[in-house]
N, C-alpha and C positions, 0 to 999 in steps of 0.2 A: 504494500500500500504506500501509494506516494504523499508525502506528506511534505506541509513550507510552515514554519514556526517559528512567527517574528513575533521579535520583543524589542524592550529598549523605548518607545515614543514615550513622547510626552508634552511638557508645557517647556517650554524655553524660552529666553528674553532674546531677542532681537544681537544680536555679535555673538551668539554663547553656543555650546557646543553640545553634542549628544551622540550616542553610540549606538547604533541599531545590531542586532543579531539575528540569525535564523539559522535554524536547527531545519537539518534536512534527511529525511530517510527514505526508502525505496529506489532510491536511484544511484548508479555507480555515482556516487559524486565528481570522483577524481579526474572523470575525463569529457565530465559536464561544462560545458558554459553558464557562467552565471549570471545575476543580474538584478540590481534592486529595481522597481519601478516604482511611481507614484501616481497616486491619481485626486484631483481635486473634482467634486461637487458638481457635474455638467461638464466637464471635458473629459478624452480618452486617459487609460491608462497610459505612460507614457518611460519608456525606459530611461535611468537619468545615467543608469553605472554598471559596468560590467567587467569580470575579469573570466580570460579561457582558463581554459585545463592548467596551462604551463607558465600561468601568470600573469598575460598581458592584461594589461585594463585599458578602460576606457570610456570616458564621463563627457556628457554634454556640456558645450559650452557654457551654460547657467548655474554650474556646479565644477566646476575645472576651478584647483587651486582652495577649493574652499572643502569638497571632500574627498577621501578617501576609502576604495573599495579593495577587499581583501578577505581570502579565500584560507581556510585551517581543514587540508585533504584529511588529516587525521581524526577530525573532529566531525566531519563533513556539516560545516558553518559556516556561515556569509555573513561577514561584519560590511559594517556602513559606518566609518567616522565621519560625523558630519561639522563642521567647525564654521565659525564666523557664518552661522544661519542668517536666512530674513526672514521677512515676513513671508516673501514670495515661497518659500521652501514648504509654507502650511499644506499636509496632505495627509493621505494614508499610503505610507510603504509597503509596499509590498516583496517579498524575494522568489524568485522563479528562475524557473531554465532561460539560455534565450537562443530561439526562439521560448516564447513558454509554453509549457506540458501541458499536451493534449492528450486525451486519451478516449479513446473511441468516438470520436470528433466532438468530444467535448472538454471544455479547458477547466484548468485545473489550481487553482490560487488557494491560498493560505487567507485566515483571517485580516492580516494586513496588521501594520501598526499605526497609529495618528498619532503626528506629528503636528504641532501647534506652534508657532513662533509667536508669538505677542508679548507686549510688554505690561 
């Protein structure tokens, strides 16, 4: 059974920082791609960060420099440091494959975490 189990959201001020986690099982992790995504209220989920099997990453422009994505094969967990947040960052995280897990043409997400930036 495939499973995505994030933790870590919360409330946070405006510059400050936060650590999201997921705990992942059923799936070879180690040779997985990974990938946090977010999703706000009325728009698509939208992928912001990603690292392959062998380590590369790679963050969209709106979060380069500010977070950091990283993969524990041993652990089979997906960190999300998130640092010097905005407002704009407010969503629900999510962690998944990427592309992400489909299974019998139906898609497959974790409860997600929310994420709040306000002051």
């Amino acid at each position: 059974q495939v499973q995505f189990v994030e933790s870590g959201g919360g409330l946070v001020q405006p510059g400050g920082s936060l650590r999201l986690s997921c705990a992942v099982s059923g799936i070879t992790f180690g040779v997985a791609s990974m990938g946090w995504y977010r999703q706000v209220p009325g728009k698509q989920r939208e992928l912001v960060a990603s690292v392959l099997s062998g380590g590369s990453t790679y963050l969209v422009d709106s979060v380069e420099g500010r977070f950091t994505v990283s993969r524990d094969n041993a652990k089979s967990t997906l960190s999300l440091q998130m640092n010097s947040v905005e407002p704009e960052d407010t969503a629900v995280y999510y962690c998944n494959t990427v592309p992400h897990f489909r299974w019998n043409s139906r898609d497959l997400w974790g409860q997600g975490t929310q994420v709040t930036v306000s002051s």
